[in-house]
C-alpha positions in Angstrom: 47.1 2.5 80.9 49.9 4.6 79.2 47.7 7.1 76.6 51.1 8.1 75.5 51.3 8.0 71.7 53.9 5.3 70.1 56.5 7.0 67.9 57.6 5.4 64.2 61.2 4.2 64.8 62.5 4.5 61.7 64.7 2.3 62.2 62.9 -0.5 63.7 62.4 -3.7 62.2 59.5 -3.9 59.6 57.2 -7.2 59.1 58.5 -7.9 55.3 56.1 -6.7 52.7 53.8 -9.7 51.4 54.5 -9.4 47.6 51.2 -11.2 45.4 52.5 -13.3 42.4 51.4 -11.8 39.1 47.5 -13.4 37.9 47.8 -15.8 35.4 48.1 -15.2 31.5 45.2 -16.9 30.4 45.5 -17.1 26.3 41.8 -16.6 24.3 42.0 -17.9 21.0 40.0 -15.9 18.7 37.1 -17.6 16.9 37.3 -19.1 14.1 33.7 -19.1 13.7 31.9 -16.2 11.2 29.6 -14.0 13.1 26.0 -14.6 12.5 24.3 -12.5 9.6 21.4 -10.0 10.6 18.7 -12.4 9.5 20.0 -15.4 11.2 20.1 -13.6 14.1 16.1 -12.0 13.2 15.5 -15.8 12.8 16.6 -16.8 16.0 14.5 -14.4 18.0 11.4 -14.8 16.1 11.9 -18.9 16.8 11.5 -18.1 20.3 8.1 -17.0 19.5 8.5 -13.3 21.7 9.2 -11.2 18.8 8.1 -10.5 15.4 10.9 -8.7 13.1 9.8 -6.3 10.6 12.6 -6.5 7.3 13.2 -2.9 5.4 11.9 -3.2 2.0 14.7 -3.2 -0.3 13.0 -2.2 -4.2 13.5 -5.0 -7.1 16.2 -4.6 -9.4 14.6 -2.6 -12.5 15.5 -4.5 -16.2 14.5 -3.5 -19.4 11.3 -5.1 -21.0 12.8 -6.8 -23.9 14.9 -9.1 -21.0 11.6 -9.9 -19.1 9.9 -13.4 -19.6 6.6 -12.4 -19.7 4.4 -10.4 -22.1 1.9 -8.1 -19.9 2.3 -5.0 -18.7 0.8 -3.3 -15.1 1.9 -0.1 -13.5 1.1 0.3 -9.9 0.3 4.5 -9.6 0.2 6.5 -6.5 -0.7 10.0 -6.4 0.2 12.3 -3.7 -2.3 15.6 -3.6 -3.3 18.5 -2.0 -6.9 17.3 -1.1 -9.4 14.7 -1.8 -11.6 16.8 -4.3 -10.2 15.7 -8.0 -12.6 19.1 -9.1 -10.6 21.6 -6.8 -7.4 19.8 -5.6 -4.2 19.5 -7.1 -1.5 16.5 -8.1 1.9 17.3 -6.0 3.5 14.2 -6.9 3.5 11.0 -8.9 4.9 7.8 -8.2 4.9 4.8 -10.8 6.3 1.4 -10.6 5.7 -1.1 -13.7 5.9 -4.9 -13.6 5.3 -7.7 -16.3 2.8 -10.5 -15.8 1.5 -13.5 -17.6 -2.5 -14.2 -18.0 -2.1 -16.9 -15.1 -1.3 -14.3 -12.7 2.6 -15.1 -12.1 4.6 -11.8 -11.6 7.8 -11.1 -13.9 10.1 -7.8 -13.6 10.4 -4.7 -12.3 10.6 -2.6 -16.1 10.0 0.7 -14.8 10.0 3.3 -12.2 8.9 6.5 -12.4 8.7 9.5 -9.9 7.8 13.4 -10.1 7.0 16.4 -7.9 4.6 19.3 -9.2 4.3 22.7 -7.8 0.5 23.4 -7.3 -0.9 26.8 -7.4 -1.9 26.5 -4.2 0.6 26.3 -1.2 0.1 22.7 0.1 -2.0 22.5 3.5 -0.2 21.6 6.5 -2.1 18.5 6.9 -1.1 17.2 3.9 2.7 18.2 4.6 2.3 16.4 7.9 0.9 12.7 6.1 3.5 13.1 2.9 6.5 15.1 3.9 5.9 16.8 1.1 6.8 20.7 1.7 6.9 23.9 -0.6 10.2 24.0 -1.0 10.3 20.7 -2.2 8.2 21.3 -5.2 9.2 24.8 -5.4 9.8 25.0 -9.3 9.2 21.3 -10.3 7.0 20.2 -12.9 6.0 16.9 -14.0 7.7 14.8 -17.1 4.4 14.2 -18.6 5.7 12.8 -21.4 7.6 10.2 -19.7 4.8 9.3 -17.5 2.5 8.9 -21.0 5.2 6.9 -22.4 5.2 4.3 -19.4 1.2 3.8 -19.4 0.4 4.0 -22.9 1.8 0.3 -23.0 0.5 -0.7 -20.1 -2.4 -3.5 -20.1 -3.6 -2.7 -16.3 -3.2 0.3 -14.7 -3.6 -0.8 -10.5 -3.9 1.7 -7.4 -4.6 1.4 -3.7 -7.4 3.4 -3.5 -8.4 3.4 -8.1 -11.8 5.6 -7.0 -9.2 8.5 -5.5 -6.6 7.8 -7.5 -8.1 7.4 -10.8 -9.7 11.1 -11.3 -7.0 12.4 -10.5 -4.6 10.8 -13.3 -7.7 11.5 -15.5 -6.8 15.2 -15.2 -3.9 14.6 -15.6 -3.5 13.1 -19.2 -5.8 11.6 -21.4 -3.2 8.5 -21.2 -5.2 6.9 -18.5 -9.1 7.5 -19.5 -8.9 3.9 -21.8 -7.2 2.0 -19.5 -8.3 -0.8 -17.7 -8.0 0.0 -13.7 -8.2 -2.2 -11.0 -8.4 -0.9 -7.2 -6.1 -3.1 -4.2 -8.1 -2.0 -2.2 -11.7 -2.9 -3.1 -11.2 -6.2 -5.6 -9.0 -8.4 -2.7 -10.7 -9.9 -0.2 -7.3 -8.9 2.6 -9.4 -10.2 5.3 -10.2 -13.7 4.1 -5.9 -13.4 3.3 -5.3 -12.7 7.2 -5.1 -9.0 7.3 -6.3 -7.1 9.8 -7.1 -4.3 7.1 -6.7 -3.1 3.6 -4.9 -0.1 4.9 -1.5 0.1 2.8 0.4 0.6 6.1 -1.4 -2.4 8.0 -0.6 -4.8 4.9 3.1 -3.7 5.0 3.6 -4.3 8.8 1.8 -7.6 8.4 3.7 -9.0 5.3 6.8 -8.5 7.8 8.1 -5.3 5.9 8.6 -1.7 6.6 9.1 1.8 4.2 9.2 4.9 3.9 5.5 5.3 3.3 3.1 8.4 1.8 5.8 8.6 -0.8 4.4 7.5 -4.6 7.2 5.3 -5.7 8.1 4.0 -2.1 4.4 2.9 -1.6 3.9 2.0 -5.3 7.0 -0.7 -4.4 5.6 -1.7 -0.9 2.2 -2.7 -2.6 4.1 -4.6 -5.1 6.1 -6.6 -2.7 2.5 -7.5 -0.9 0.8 -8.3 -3.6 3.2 -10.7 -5.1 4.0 -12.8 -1.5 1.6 -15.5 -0.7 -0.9 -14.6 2.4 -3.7 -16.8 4.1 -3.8 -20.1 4.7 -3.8 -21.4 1.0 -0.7 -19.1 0.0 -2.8 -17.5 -2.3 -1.4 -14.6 -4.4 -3.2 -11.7 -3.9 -1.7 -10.0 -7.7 -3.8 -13.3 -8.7 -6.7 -12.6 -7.2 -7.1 -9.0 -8.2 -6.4 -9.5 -11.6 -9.3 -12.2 -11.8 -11.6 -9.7 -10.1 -10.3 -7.4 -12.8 -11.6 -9.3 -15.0 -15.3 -9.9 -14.0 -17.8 -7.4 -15.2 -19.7 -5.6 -12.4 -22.8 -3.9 -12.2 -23.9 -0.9 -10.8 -27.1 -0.1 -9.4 -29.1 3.0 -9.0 -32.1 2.9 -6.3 -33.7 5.6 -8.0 -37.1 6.9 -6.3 -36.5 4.4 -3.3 -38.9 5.7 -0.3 -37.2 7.6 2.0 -37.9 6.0 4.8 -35.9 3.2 3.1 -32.5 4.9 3.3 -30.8 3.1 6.3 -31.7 -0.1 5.2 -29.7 0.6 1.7 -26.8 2.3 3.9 -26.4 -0.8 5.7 -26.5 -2.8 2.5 -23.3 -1.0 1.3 -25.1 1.4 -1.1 -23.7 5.2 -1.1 -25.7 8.6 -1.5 -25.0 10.3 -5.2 -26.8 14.0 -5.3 -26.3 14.2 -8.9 -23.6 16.8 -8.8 -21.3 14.6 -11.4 -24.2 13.8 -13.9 -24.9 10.6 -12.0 -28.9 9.9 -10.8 -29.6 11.9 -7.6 -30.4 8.3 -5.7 -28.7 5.8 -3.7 -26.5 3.2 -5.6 -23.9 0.3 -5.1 -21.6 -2.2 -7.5 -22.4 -5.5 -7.5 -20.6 -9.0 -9.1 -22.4 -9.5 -12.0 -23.6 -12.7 -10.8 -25.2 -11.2 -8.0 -27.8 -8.9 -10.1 -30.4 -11.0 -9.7 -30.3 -11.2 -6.0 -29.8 -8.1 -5.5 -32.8 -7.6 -7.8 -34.7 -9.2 -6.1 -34.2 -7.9 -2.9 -34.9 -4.5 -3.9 -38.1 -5.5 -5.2 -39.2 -7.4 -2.0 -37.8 -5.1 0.4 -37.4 -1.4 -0.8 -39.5 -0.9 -3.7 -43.6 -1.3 -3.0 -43.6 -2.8 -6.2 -42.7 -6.4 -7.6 -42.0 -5.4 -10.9 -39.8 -2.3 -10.4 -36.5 -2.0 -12.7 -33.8 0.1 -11.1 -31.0 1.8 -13.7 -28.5 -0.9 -14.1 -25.0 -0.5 -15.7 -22.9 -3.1 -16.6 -19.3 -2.0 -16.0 -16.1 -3.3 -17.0 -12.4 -2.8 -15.9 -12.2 0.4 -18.5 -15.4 1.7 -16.9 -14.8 1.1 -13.2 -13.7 4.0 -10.5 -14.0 6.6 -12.7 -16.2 9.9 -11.4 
């Protein structure tokens, strides 16, 4: 076998190169065809039935009250604080957002929105900072426009908040604006469950209503709540702004347990009544609020099952929408 190496003749005769013919010029005609909008496409993928799509709240248009069709006036209120004590804790911020109604429950306009930041004395907790975003330096120096806030609730025929039994002390100290006003709570006069919610938290009825926000703001939660309570839930589309303003409506009563045994306490804890020690000149006794048209059963079963005595007659105040959630 010769190992000998072949040397490259240079000028040998080559195999001709093989030359490729050039690919194809395939012409792609554009489309003629308009690209699909955002919420055909979040359409689409919900119709498949694997995902649920969440739109970004986008606040109504705000119009004077003289252009509105309809003749009452709420204000949804959210107040942003440094605690939950009314006695010892401060207001940091304010959020308003007012709405016309008619008597039947239909919703009108957006007439009003209001929003302010107020330095407290205090420097705001971290915790608090944490749940609102609210820092020092953002309220550094501010001070709330009372004046315009009084101006937007003196009108005002119902004054709503998620949470009226926090919310409505607070205001109280506020400005004497809000101590005549008939208040009604979204959170305690609709019946979310029996709508489909999961829960009457604010955040939990957003998510479900297929919306999201910026949330623990006043004015951006004061709009989400609006947007939920004016869309029709459950399985008779009923309108939750509809249902609370009937609850509004009702008179309630409220009923102290006064000298009740002792021994009797977890059996009115597990009826829903709450502990009051007296400490904001209420009776020192057990007590819960009741439908009018429920006194007499609830009567009754106080008499029969926590009092030893048939003919007992607990303190019972009749409260109306003026009277209800305050301190």
């Amino acid at each position: 076998m010769n190992s000998t190496p072949r040397q490259f003749d240079m000028f040998e005769s080559q195999p001709e190169p093989v030359v490729q013919a050039p690919a194809p010029v395939i012409a792609v005609q554009k489309s003629k065809q308009k690209p699909e909008t955002e919420e055909a496409l979040a359409q689409q993928l919900e119709k498949t039935g694997n995902f649920r799509i969440l739109r970004r709240l986008i606040p109504r248009p705000v119009i004077s009250r003289a252009e509105s069709k309809f003749d009452k006036l709420a204000v949804l209120i959210d107040t942003e604080t440094t605690g939950l004590d009314h006695k010892s804790d401060q207001v940091i911020e304010v959020g308003v957002v007012a709405f016309t109604y008619n008597d039947d429950g239909a919703v009108g306009d957006v007439v009003g929105v209001f929003n302010g930041l107020q330095q407290p004395t205090i420097p705001i907790p971290a915790e608090i900072t944490r749940i609102t975003g609210i820092t020092d330096e953002m309220v550094r120096g501010q001070v709330l426009d009372l004046k315009t806030l009084e101006n937007m609730i003196e009108p005002a025929d119902l004054v709503i908040a998620h949470n009226a039994r926090f919310d409505r002390p607070f205001c109280e100290k506020l400005s004497p604006v809000f101590v005549p006003k008939a208040w009604a709570c979204s959170v305690a006069e609709i019946q979310w469950a029996g709508l489909g919610f999961e829960g009457s938290k604010l955040g939990y009825l957003v998510g479900q209503a297929g919306l999201f926000h910026n949330g623990h703001r006043a004015t951006d939660d004061c709009h989400a709540l609006l947007e939920v309570l004016i869309r029709p839930a459950g399985a008779a589309k009923t309108i939750p702004f509809t249902e609370l303003l009937l609850s509004s409506r009702k008179s309630r009563i409220r009923i102290y347990a006064e000298n009740s045994p002792f021994d009797m306490k977890d059996h009115l804890k597990k009826r829903g009544y709450r502990w009051s020690d007296g400490s904001d000149g209420r009776p020192k006794a057990w007590w819960t609020e009741i439908d009018e048209a429920q006194y007499a059963d609830e009567l009754h079963y106080l008499r029969t099952e926590i009092y030893p005595w048939k003919d007992a007659e607990p303190l019972a105040i009749k409260l109306t929408a003026a009277d209800r959630f305050k301190t």
